[in-house]
C-alpha positions as CSV (number, residue, x, y, z in Angstrom):
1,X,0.0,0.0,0.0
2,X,1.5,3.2,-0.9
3,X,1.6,6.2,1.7
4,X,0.8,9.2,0.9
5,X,2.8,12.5,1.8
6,X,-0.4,14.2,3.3
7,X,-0.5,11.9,5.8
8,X,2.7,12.1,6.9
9,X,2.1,16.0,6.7
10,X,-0.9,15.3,9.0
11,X,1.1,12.9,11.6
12,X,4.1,15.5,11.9
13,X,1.7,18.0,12.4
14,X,-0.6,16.4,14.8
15,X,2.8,15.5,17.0
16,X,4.1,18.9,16.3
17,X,0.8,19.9,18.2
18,X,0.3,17.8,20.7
19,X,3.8,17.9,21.8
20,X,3.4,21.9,22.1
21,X,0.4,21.6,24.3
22,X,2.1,19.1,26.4
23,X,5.1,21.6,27.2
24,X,2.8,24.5,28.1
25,X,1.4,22.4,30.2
26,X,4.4,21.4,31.8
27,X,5.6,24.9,32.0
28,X,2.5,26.0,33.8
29,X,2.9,22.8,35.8
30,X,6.1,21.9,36.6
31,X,7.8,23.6,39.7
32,X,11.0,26.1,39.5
33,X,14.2,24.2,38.2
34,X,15.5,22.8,35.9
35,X,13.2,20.5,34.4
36,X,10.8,24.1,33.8
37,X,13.9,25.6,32.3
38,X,14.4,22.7,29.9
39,X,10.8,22.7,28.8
40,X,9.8,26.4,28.3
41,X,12.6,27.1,26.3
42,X,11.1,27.8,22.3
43,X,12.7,29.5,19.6
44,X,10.3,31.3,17.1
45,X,11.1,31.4,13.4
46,X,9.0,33.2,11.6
47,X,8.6,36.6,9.8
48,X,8.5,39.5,12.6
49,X,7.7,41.7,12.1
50,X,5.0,40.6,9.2
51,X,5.5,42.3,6.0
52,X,3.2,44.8,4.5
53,X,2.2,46.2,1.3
54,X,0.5,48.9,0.0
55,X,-1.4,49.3,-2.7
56,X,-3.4,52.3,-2.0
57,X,-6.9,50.3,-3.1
58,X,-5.0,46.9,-1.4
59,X,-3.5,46.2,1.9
60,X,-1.8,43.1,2.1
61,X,-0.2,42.1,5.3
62,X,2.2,38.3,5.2
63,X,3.7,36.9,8.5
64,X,4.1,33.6,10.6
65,X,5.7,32.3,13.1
66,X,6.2,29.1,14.8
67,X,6.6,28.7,18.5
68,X,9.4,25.1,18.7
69,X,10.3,23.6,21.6
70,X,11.8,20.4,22.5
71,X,8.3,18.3,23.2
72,X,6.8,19.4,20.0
73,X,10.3,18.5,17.8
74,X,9.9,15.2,19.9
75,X,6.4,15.1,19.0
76,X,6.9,15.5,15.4
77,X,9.5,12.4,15.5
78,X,7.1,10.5,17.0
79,X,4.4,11.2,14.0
80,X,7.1,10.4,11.5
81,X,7.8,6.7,13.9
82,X,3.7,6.5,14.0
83,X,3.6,7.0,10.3
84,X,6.5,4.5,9.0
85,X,5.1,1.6,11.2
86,X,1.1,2.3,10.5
C-alpha cells in the first residue's frame, strides 16, 4: 500500500501539536528548576515583524511564526515513527 505525503504531513503536524500543548502544560505545571527551564525554552522562526504592502486600493499584510520547543520537535518524530510503522 502506498503512503501518501499528506498523511505524513498530518502525523508530523498532529505531533508537532500535541507535543506543544504538552510543554505548556508542563511549563505551567512543573515547579521552578530545571526541568521548567528545559521545557519552556522555544525559539520562534518566523517573519517578525510581518511584511506589508501597499497598494493604495489593497493592503496586504504576510507573517508567521512558529513557537518550537523540545516536546513538539519530539512530537513530530514520533508522527514520522507512527507513520512509518502504521
Amino acid at each position: 500500500m502506498r503512503k501518501s505525503p499528506w498523511v505524513l504531513l498530518i502525523f508530523v503536524l498532529i505531533g508537532g501539536l500535541m507535543g506543544g500543548i504538552l510543554g505548556e502544560i508542563l511549563h505551567v505545571m512543573a515547579p521552578q528548576g530545571n526541568i521548567q527551564s528545559i521545557f519552556s525554552t522555544h525559539f520562534t522562526p518566523g517573519i517578525s515583524p510581518p511584511l506589508t504592502i501597499d497598494l493604495v486600493l489593497l493592503k496586504l499584510t504576510l507573517g508567521f511564526t512558529i513557537k518550537v520547543n523540545l516536546l513538539s520537535i519530539l512530537g513530530m518524530f514520533i508522527g514520522v515513527y507512527l507513520y512509518k510503522n502504521v
